[in-house]
Backbone as ProteinMPNN parsed JSONL, in Angstrom:
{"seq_chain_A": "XXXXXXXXXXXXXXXXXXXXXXXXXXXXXXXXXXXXXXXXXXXXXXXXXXXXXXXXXXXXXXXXXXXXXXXXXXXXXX", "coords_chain_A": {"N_chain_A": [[26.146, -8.323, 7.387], [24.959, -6.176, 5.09], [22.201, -5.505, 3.005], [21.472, -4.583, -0.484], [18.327, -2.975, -2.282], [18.947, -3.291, -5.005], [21.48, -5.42, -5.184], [19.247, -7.655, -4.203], [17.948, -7.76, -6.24], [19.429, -8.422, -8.309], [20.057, -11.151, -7.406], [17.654, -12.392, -7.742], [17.464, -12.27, -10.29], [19.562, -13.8, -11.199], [18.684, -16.209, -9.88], [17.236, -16.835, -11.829], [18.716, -17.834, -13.898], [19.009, -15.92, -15.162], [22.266, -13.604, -16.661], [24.893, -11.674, -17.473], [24.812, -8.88, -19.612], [21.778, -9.667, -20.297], [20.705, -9.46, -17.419], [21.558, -7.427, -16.425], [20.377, -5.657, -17.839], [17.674, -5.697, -17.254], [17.728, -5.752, -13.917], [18.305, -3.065, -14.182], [16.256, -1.656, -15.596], [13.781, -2.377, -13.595], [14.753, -0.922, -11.333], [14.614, 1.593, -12.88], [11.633, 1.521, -12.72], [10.952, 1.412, -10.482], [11.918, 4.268, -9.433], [14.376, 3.935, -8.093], [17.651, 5.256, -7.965], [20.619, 4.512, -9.233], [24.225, 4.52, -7.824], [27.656, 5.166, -8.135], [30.778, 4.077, -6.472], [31.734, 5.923, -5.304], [29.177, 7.221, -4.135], [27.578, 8.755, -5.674], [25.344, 9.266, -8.342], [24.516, 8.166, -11.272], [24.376, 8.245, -14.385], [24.504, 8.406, -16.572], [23.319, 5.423, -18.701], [24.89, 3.986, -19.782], [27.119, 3.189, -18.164], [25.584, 2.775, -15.8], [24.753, 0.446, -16.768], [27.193, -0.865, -16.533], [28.356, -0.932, -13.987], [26.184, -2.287, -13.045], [26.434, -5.204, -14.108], [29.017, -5.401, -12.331], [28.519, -5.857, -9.873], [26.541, -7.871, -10.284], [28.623, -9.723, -10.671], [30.506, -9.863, -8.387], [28.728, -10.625, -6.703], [27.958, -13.132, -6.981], [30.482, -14.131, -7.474], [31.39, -14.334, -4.396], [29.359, -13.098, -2.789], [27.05, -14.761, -3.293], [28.068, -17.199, -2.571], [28.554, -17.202, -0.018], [26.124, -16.073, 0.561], [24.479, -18.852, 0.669], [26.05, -19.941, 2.031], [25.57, -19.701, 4.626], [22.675, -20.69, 5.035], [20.998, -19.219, 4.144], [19.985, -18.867, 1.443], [19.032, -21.457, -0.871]], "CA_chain_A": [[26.149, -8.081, 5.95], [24.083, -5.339, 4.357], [21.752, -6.136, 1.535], [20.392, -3.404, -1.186], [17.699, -3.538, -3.397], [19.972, -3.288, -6.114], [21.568, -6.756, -4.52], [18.091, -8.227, -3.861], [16.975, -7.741, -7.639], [20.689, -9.042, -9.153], [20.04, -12.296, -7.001], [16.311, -12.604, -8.408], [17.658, -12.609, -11.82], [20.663, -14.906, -11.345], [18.834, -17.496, -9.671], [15.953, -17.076, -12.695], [19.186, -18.197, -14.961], [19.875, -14.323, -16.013], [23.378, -13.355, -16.198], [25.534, -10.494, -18.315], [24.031, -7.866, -19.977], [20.501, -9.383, -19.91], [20.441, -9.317, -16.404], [21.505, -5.759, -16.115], [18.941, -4.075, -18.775], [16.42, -6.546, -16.549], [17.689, -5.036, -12.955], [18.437, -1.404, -14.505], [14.488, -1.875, -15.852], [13.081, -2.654, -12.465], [15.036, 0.166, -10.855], [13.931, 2.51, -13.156], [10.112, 1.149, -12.692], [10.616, 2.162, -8.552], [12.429, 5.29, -8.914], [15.883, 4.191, -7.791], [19.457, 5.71, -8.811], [21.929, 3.738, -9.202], [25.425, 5.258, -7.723], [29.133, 4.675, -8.348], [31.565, 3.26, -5.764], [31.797, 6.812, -3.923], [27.577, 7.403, -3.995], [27.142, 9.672, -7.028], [24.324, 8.938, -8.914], [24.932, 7.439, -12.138], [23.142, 9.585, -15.258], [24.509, 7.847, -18.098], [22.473, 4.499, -18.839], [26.035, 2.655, -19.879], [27.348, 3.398, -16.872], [24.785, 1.863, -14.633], [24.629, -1.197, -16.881], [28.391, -1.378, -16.139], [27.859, -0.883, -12.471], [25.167, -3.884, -12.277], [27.328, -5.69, -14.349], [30.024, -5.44, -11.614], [27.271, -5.94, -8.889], [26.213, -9.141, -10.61], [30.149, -10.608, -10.891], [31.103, -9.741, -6.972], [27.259, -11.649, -5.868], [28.513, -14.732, -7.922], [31.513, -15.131, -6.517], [31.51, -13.965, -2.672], [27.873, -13.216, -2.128], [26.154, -15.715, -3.297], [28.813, -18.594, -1.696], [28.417, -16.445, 1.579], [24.376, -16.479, 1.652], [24.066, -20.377, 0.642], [26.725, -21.052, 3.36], [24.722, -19.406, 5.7], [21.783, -21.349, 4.514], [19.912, -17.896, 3.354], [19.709, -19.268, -0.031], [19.22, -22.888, -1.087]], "C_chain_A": [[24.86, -7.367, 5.573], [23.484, -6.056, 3.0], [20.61, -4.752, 0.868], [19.688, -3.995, -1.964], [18.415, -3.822, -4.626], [20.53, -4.911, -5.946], [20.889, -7.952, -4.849], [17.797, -8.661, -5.407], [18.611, -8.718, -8.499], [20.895, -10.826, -8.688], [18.77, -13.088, -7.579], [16.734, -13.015, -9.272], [19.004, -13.61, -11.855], [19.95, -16.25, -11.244], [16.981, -17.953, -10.783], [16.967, -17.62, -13.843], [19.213, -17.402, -15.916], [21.287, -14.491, -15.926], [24.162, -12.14, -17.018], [24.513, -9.549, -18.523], [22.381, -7.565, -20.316], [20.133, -8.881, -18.178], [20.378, -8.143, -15.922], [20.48, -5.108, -16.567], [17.481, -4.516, -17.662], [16.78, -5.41, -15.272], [17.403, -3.161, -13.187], [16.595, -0.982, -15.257], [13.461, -1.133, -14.677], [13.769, -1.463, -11.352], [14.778, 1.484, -11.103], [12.637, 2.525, -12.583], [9.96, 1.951, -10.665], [11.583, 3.352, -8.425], [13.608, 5.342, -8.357], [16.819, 5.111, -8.582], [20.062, 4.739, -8.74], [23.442, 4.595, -9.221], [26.226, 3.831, -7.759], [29.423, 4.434, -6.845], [31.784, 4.531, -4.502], [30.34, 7.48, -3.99], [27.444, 8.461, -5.101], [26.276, 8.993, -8.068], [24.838, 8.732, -10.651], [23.921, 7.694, -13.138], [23.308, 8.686, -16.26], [24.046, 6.174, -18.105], [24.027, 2.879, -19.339], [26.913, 2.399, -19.2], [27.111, 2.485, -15.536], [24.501, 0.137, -15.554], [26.037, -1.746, -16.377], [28.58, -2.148, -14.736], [26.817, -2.254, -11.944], [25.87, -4.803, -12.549], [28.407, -6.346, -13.131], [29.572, -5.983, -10.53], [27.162, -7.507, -9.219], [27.742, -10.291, -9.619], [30.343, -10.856, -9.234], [29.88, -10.695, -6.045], [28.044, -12.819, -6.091], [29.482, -15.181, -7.231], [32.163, -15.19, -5.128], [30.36, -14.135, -2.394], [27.024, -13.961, -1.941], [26.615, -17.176, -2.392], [28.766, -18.273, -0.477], [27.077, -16.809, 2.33], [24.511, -18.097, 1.714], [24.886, -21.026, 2.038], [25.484, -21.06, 4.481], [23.518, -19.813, 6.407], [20.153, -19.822, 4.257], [19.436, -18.291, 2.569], [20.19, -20.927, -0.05], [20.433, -22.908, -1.97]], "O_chain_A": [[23.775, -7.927, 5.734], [24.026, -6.844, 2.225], [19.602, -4.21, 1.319], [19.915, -5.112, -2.43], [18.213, -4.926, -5.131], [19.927, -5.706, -6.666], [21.336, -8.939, -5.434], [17.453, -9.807, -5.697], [18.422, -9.678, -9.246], [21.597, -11.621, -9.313], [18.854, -14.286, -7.851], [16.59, -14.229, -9.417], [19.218, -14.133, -12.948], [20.195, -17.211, -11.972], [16.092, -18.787, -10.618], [16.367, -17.939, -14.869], [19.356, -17.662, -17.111], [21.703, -15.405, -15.215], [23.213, -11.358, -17.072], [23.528, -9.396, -17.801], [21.766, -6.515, -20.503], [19.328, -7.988, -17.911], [19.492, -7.713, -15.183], [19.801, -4.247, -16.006], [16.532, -3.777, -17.397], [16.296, -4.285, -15.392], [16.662, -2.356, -12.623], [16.077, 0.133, -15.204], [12.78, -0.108, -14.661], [13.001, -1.193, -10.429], [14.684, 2.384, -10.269], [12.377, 3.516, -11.902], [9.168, 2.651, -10.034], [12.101, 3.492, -7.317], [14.098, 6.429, -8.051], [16.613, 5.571, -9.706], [19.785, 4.008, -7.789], [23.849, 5.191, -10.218], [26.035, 2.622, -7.626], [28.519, 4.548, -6.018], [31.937, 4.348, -3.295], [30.503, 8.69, -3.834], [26.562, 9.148, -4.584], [26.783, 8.016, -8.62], [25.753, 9.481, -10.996], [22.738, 7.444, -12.909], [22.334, 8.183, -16.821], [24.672, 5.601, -17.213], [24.089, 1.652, -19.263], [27.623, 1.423, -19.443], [27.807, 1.874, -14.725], [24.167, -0.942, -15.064], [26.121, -2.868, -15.879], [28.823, -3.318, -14.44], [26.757, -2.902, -10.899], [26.208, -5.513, -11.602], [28.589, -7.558, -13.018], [30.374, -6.795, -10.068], [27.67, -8.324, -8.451], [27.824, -11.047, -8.651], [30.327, -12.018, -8.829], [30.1, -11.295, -4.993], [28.739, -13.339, -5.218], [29.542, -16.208, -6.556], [33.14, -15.854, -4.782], [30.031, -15.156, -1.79], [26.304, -14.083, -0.95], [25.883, -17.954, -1.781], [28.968, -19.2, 0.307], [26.755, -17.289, 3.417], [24.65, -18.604, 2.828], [24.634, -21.989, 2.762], [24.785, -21.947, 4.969], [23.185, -19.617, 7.575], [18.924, -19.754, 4.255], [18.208, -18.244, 2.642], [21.168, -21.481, 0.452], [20.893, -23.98, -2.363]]}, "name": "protein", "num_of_chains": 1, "seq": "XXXXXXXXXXXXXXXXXXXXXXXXXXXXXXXXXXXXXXXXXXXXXXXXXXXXXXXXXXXXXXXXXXXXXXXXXXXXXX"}
């Protein structure tokens, strides 16, 4: 299992008791701050700002309910 920063930063803020649309302006923040992009589903970079909150958004939802029950099994995450 691959892990992006994008990922990394949406797990930060979940397990700080972020979630919806704070969590996104928070990750989409901190991605700006290091120069990331944020791409769509086939790698295209993602211009419009309601877009990429969508996109973390979606990011968030799919951690929550696969990713995150995946790492803790694993014992990655408490």
């Amino acid at each position: 299992m691959s892990f992006s920063t994008i990922q990394a930063m949406v797990v930060q803020g979940l397990e700080q008791g972020m979630e919806g649309e704070l969590l996104a302006v928070c990750v989409q923040a901190g991605l700006a701050s290091l120069g990331a992009t944020i791409r769509d589903a086939e790698g295209q970079p993602l211009e419009d700002p309601a877009a990429q909150l969508e996109a973390l958004q979606t990011v968030a939802v799919d951690l929550q309910t696969t990713g995150l029950p995946l790492l803790r099994h694993l014992g990655v995450l408490a």
